[in-house]
C-alpha positions as CSV (number, residue, x, y, z in Angstrom):
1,X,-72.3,67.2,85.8
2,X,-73.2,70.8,87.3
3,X,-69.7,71.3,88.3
4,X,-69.2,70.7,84.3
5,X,-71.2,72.9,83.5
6,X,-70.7,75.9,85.8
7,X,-66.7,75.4,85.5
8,X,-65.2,78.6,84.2
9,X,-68.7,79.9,83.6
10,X,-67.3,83.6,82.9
11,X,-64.9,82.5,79.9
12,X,-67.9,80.5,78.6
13,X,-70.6,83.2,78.8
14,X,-68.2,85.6,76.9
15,X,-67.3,82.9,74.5
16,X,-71.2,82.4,73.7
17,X,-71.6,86.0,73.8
18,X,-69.0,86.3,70.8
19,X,-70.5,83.0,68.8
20,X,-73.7,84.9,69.2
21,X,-72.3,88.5,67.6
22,X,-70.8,86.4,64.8
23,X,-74.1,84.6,64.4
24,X,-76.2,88.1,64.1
25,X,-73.3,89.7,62.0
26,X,-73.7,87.3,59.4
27,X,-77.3,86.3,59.4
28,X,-78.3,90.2,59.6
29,X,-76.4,90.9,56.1
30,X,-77.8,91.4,52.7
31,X,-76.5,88.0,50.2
32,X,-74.2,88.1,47.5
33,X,-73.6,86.2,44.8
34,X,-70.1,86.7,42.6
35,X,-67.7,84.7,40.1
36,X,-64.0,83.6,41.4
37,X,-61.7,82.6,39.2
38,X,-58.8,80.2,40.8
39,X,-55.7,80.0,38.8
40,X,-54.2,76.6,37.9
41,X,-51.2,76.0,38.8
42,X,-49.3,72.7,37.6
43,X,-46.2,71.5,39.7
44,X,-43.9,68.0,39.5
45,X,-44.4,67.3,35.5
46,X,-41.7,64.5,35.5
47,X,-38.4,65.2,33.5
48,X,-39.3,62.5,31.1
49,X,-43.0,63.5,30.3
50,X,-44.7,66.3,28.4
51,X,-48.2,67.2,28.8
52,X,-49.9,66.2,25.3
53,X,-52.9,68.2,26.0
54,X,-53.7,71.9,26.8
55,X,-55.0,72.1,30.1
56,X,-57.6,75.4,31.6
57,X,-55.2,78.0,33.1
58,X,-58.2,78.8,35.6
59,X,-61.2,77.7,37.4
60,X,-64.1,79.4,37.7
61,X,-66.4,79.7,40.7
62,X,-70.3,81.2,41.5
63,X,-70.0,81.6,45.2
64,X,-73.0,82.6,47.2
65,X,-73.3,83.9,50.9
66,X,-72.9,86.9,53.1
67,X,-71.8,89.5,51.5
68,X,-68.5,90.2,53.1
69,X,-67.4,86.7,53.7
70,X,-68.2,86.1,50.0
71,X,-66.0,89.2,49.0
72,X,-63.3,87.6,51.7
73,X,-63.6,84.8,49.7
74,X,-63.2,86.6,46.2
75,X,-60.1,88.7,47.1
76,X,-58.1,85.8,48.0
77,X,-58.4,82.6,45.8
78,X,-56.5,79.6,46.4
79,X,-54.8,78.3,43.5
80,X,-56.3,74.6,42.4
81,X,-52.8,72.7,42.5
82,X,-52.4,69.8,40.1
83,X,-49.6,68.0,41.1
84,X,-48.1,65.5,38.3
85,X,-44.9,64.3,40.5
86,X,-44.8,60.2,39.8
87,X,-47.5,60.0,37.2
88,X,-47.1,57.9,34.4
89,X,-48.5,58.3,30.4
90,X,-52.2,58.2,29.8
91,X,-55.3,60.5,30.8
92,X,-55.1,61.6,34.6
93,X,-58.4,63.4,35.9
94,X,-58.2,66.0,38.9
95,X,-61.7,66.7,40.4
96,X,-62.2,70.0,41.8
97,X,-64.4,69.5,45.1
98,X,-66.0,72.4,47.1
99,X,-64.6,71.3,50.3
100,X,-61.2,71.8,49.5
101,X,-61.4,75.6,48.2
102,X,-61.2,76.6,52.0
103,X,-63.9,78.9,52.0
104,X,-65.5,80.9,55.2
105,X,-67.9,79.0,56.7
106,X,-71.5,80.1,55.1
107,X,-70.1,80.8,51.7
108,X,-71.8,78.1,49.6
109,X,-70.3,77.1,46.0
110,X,-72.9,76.8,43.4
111,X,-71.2,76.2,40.5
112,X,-67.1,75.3,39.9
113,X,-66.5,75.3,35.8
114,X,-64.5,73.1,35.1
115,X,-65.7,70.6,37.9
116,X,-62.8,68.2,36.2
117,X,-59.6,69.0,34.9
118,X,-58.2,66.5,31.9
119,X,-54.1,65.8,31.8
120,X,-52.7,63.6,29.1
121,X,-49.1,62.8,29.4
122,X,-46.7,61.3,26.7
123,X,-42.7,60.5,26.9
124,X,-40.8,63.9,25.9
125,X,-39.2,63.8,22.5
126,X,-36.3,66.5,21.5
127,X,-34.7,67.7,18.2
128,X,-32.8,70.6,17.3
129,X,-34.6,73.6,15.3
130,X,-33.2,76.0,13.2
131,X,-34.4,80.0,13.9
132,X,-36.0,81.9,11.0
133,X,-36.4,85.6,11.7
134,X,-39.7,87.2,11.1
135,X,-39.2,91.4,10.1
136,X,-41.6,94.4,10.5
137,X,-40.8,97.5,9.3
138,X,-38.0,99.1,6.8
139,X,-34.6,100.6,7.5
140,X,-33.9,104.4,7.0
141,X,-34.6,105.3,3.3
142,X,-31.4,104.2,1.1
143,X,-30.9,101.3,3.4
144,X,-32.2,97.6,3.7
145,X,-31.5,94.7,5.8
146,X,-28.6,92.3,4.1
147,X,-28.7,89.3,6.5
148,X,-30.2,87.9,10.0
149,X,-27.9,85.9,11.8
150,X,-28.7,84.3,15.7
151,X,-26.9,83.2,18.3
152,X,-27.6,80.3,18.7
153,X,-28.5,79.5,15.6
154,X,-30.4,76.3,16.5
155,X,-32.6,75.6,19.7
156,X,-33.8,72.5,21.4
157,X,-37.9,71.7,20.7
158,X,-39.2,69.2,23.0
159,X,-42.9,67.6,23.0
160,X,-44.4,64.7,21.9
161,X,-43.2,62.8,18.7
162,X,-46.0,63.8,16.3
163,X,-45.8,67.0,17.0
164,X,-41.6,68.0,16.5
165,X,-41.0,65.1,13.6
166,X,-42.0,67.8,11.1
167,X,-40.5,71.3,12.8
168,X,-37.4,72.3,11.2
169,X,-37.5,75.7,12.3
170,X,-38.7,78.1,14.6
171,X,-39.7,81.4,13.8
172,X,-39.3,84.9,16.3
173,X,-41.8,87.2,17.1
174,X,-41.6,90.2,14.7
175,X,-37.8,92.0,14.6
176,X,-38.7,96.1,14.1
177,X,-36.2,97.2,11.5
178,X,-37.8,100.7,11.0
179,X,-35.8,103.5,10.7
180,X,-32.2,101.4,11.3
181,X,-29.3,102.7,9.2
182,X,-26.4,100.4,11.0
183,X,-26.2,96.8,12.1
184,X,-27.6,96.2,15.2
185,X,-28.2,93.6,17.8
186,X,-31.4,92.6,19.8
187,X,-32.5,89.9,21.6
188,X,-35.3,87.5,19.6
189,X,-38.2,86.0,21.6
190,X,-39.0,82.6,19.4
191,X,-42.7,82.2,19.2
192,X,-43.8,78.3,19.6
193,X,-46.2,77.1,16.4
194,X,-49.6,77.7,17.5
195,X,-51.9,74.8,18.3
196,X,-48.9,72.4,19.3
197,X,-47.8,71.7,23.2
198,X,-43.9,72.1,23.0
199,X,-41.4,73.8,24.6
200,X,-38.5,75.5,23.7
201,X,-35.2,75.7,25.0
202,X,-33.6,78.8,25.1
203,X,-37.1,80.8,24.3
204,X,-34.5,84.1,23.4
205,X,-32.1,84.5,21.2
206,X,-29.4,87.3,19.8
207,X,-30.2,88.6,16.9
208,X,-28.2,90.7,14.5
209,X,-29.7,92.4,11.7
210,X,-27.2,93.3,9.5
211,X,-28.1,96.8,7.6
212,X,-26.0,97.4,4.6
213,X,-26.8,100.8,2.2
214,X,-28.8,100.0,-0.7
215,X,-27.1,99.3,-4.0
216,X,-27.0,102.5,-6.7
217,X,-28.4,101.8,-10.0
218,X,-26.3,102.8,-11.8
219,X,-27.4,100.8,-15.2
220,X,-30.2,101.9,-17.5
221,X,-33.5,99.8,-17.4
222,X,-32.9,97.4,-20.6
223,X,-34.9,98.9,-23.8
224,X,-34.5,103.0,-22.8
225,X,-33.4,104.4,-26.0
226,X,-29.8,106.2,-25.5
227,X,-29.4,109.8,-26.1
228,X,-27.9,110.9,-29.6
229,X,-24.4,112.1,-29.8
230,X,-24.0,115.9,-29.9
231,X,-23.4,118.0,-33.3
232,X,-19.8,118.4,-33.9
């Protein structure tokens, strides 16, 4: 047992020496206590499936400890990973646990909001939608804007049935027409309707905005008494 013990007694004395360092280093240091927020990040969503509910993009964490293990800790959060590959439809709970977050030894979590994170998924349903342009602004004075066409005209929606049986069209983000005095072409992010999990495929589109100059007027407002003839 003493030969055990006394075996390589110069790396073990310098080992101990360093465990003790450590030990002081972090004991001897003033406690802090600081929010993390971990990023979600959802991978293997089956082909068939579409998530049927919207899901936190983050996680937040109160971490307490010494202070520079706990500002280690803060500057390089591990994403919580929610991986959906081979799931079925129905409600699907992911817990998120303290001892997976891989934090310094010391740190301690004190709270992790949310602690659960909720995925409902549904069979994927697609139709086709038509794209209605949305336009800010005005042309240059004596012009206006005669027509929006797209290319495509028509892109794929795709979510659950309830929530595309209704969605003939798909309107883009605002097209800025000010000051235009020719046709032009742009590209046209489509902008999904708000409170509804669906996708779109493309998300961009070509748009041209036709500008055309504006019509003379050249008749009289009906009821504007005409000028009488001159003497002869």
């Amino acid at each position: 047992m003493l030969e055990v013990i006394t075996s390589n007694w110069k790396l073990k004395l310098i080992s101990l020496g360093i465990a003790v360092a450590l030990w002081t280093f972090v004991v001897g240091q003033e406690s802090a206590e600081v929010t993390v927020r971990l990023p979600v990040v959802i991978t293997g969503l089956p082909a068939d499936m579409v998530m049927a509910n919207q899901v936190a993009n983050e996680v937040e964490l109160r971490l307490y400890g010494p202070q520079s293990l706990v500002r280690q800790a803060a500057n390089r959060p591990a994403p919580k990973q929610l991986n959906l590959a081979g799931m079925g439809t129905g409600e699907h709970t992911f817990q998120v646990l303290p001892e997976e977050l891989n934090l310094p030894p010391g740190v301690e979590v004190l709270r992790i909001s949310p602690a659960r994170l909720r995925v409902v998924l549904d069979h994927r349903f697609s139709r086709k939608a038509a794209v209605r342009p949305v336009i800010k602004g005005n042309p240059e004075q004596g012009f206006e804007v005669a027509e929006v066409s797209f290319d495509p005209a028509e892109v794929t929606v795709s979510g659950i049935k309830q929530e595309i049986t209704d969605l003939d069209w798909i309107w883009t983000v605002p097209l800025e027409v000010t000051g235009l005095n020719k046709t032009t072409t742009l590209k046209a992010n489509l902008r999904p309707p708000d409170g509804r999990t669906i996708r779109l495929n493309p998300t961009t589109v070509q748009a041209e905005i036709t500008i055309r100059p504006r019509p003379a007027k050249d008749k009289a407002p009906a009821g504007t008494p005409k000028k009488p003839a001159a003497a002869k």
